[in-house]
C-alpha positions, 0 to 999 in steps of 0.5 A: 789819538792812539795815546787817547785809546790807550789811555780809556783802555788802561782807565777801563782796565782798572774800573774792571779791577776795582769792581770785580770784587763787587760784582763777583759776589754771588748772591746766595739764594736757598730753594726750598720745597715748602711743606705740602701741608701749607698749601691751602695758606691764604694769608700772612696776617698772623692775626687773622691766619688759621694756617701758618707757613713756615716762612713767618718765623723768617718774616716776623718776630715773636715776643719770645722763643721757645728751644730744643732745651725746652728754655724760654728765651728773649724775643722782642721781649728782652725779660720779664717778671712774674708775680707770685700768684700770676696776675701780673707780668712785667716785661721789658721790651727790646730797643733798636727794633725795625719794622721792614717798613722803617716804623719802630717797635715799642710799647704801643705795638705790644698793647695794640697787638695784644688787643687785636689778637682778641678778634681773630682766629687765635684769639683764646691765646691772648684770653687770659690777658685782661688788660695791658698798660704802658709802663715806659716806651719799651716796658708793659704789664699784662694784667692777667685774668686768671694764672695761665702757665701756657702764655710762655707757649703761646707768645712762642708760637708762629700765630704770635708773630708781631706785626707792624702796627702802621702797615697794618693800618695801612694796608687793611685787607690787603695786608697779609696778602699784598702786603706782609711786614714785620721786623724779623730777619726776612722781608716778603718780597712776591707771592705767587699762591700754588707755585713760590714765595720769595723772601729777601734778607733783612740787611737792617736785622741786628736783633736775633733773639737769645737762641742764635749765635748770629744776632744778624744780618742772615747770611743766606741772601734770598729764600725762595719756597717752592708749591710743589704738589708731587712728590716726584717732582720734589724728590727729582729737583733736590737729586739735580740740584735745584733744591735744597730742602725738602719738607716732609721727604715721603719715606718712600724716597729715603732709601734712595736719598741716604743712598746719595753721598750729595743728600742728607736726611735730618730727622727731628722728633715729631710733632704730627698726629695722622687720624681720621676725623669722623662727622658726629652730625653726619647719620649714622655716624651721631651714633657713638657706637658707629663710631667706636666700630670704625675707630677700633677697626683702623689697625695702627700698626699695620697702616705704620708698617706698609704706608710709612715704612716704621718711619714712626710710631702708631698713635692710639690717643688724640695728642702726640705722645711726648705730652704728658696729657696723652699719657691716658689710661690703655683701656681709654686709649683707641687701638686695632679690636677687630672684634670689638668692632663687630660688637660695637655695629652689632650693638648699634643695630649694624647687622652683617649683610649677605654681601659682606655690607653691614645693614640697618632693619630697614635694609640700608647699607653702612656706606661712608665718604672718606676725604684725603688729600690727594698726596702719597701719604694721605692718599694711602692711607685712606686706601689702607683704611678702606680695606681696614673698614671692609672687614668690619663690614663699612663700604667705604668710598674715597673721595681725593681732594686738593689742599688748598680746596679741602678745608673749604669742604670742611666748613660745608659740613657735608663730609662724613670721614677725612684722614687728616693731621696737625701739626703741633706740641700743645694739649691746647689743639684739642680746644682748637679742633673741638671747640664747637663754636669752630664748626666744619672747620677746625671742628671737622668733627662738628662736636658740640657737647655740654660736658666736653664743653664744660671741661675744656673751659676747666683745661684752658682757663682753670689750671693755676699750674703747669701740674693742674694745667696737665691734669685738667687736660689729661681729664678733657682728653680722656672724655673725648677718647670716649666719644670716639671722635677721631680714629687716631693712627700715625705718629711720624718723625719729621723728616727733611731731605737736604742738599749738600750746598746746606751748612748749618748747625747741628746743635741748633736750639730751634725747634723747628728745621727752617725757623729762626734758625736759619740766621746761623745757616749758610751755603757753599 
């Protein structure tokens, strides 16, 4: 009897030491607090999705990548040829490529890709493909319409992410939401909208594209993304710990967090732009004029200086600055003229009034709604411009709303101002917000207009060259500075908070922090 115990005990002795090195791994799982403009994401679907979360980039592949160095490198698509007048590209396709559903990438994917892109949303990306044929299983032409110098960006952006035809077909409504399958380095494991995302490492991945040292699989095993609306809160959770990466850091924590040998701040050069977004179909404000008051009323500096700390720059165009297309004239440009404010009302019929409210003949009183999201940065500047507009002679009333919820409001048409960003490094945004058949949203500013019209079609479709796409578009932008549709104001760095479990590269060549990346990053 005592020979049998002695003989299990040995037996589970070394089943203990056999398994140990198994079970003594540890998984490895990075939270993040994802970026507070994302809430408001409904889906997935990159062929039907407005607004993009980070974590597609991680979930999808795109057809080609877009570095730091400002080079274009493979994706999906491994090369490619283009003609001498632009009318053609042929591309060759990657082999060997996976969807998390076990279905194939080919040329049959990209035809079909490519044409349902046409239906949704982003649909102007894909405008200049007239047509695509199968050469091969994994080579396709694109028949242009016209040259268009910009697909390279497009075909780089997270609205081009490619998904598995066959789950796509599959799933209908429900992809995107339930159900979210592509082939890249990170598969959607459950979403809880408001509060986290969970992704889990691709083990299959071997195919990285050219801008990343690790091909794949990731070493980071699962990626959770954290909703969390407070600021606070998110500033509280990487200090303890429980975060290792804070999106959009508020500047007011930076101090404390440079302070604290167990954080880092990594900055990268920006590609946001804060304004003020007016309703030109909301009275008074279908009055250029009006328009011109509040915008030359909102100082930039000053908003720069006591909301973020100079973490930024001011903006005084519709573009972020490193585009060649915001390099307008000074005098298009819209910056701080307190004076010329008061000139612009006074001519528009805007009397000052005893009480310092500027009126109309009859009596009525230049009061407007401002819309913000109800977050620090947001929030303060509104109260910034309020007090900015008060001197000018315009009430202003401050509405805070929830992300999720305000561009919901958009699409009603009912608001009159909102402070408000983007988030992107392409002239091409302009057709985007201002398009007038996106009314209420994108278009919060619900311009329509024939000549603006006129020469967004002549940016977007009539330019055979990056030289001519940049003069077309510098000549759109400096029509809609004119109008004064927005008031511009910030031009932020981005700024993340990381925690000292994070190892990464500092010479990566992904544009974005936590894009594609994150297959060369690792945690202690």
């Amino acid at each position: 009897m005592r020979k049998s115990v002695c003989y299990l005990f040995l037996m589970l002795l070394t089943a203990l030491f056999v398994l140990s090195p198994v079970q003594a791994k540890t998984e490895k799982v990075l939270y993040a607090a994802a970026n507070p403009n994302e809430l408001g994401v409904t889906t997935f679907n990159p062929l039907k999705v407005e607004l993009t979360h980070e974590a597609m980039i991680l979930i999808f592949d795109k057809l080609i990548q877009w570095g730091t160095d400002g080079k274009f490198y493979p994706g999906l698509a491994e090369s490619w040829v283009i003609s001498e007048d632009g009318l053609t590209w042929n591309m060759t396709l990657k082999q060997g490529v996976k969807f998390h559903d076990g279905s194939p990438f080919n040329s049959e994917v990209v035809k079909w890709f490519l044409k349902e892109m046409e239906t949704g949303p982003s649909g102007y990306m894909v405008g200049s493909i007239d047509r695509v044929e199968i050469t091969g299983p994994y080579s396709v032409i694109l028949h242009m319409k016209y040259p268009d110098p910009n697909m390279f960006f497009n075909m780089s952006q997270p609205f081009m992410c490619v998904p598995s035809m066959v789950a796509y077909k599959k799933y209908g409504e429900d992809f995107g939401i339930k159900q979210v399958v592509g082939s890249g380095p990170y598969k959607f494991e459950s979403w809880s909208p408001g509060n986290e995302l969970v992704l889990v490492k691709n083990n299959a991945y071997t195919w990285g594209p050219g801008m990343v040292k690790n091909k794949g699989p990731a070493n980071i095993d699962k990626i959770v993304y954290k909703d969390m609306k407070e600021e606070s809160t998110r500033f509280l959770e990487l200090k303890t710990g429980k975060l290792d990466i804070v999106f959009d850091m508020p500047t007011m924590f930076i101090d404390k967090i440079e302070k604290d040998k167990k954080l880092g701040i990594v900055r990268l050069p920006g590609n946001t732009l804060y304004h003020m977004v007016m309703n030109t179909q909301s009275a008074p404000l279908d009055n250029q004029l009006v328009r011109k008051g509040i915008a030359l009323a909102v100082n930039q500096e000053s908003i720069t200086k006591n909301v973020f700390a100079n973490a930024g720059k001011p903006a005084y165009t519709f573009l972020i600055d490193s585009l060649s297309a915001s390099h307008v004239d000074q005098k298009d440009q819209i910056r701080f003229d307190l004076e010329g404010s008061k000139a612009a009302f006074e001519e528009a019929g805007w009397k000052m009034g005893p009480d310092g409210i500027r009126i109309d003949k009859e009596g009525k009183k230049l009061t407007l709604k401002l819309l913000a999201k109800n977050e620090s940065s947001y929030r303060r500047s509104a109260e910034v411009i309020q007090a900015q507009l008060a001197k000018a002679g315009v009430d202003v009333k401050i509405t805070l709303m929830d992300p999720s919820s305000i561009r919901a409001y958009y699409k009603k048409g009912e608001h009159q101002l909102a402070v408000r960003s983007y988030d992107w490094e392409n002239a091409d945004i302009l057709e985007w917000f201002l398009n007038s058949t996106r009314m209420g949203y994108p278009n919060a500013a619900m311009w329509h207009d024939n000549e603006s019209d006129y020469l967004m079609q002549k940016a977007m479709t009539r330019s055979k060259t990056q030289e001519e796409r940049v003069e077309n578009f510098k000549e759109y932008h400096t029509y809609l500075l004119r109008q004064y549709l927005w008031a511009p104001f910030y031009l932020p760095a981005k700024i993340f908070a990381v925690g000292n479990r994070l190892v990464y590269p500092k010479d990566s060549l992904d544009r974005r922090f936590m894009g594609i990346g994150v297959l060369d990053w690792d945690l202690k």
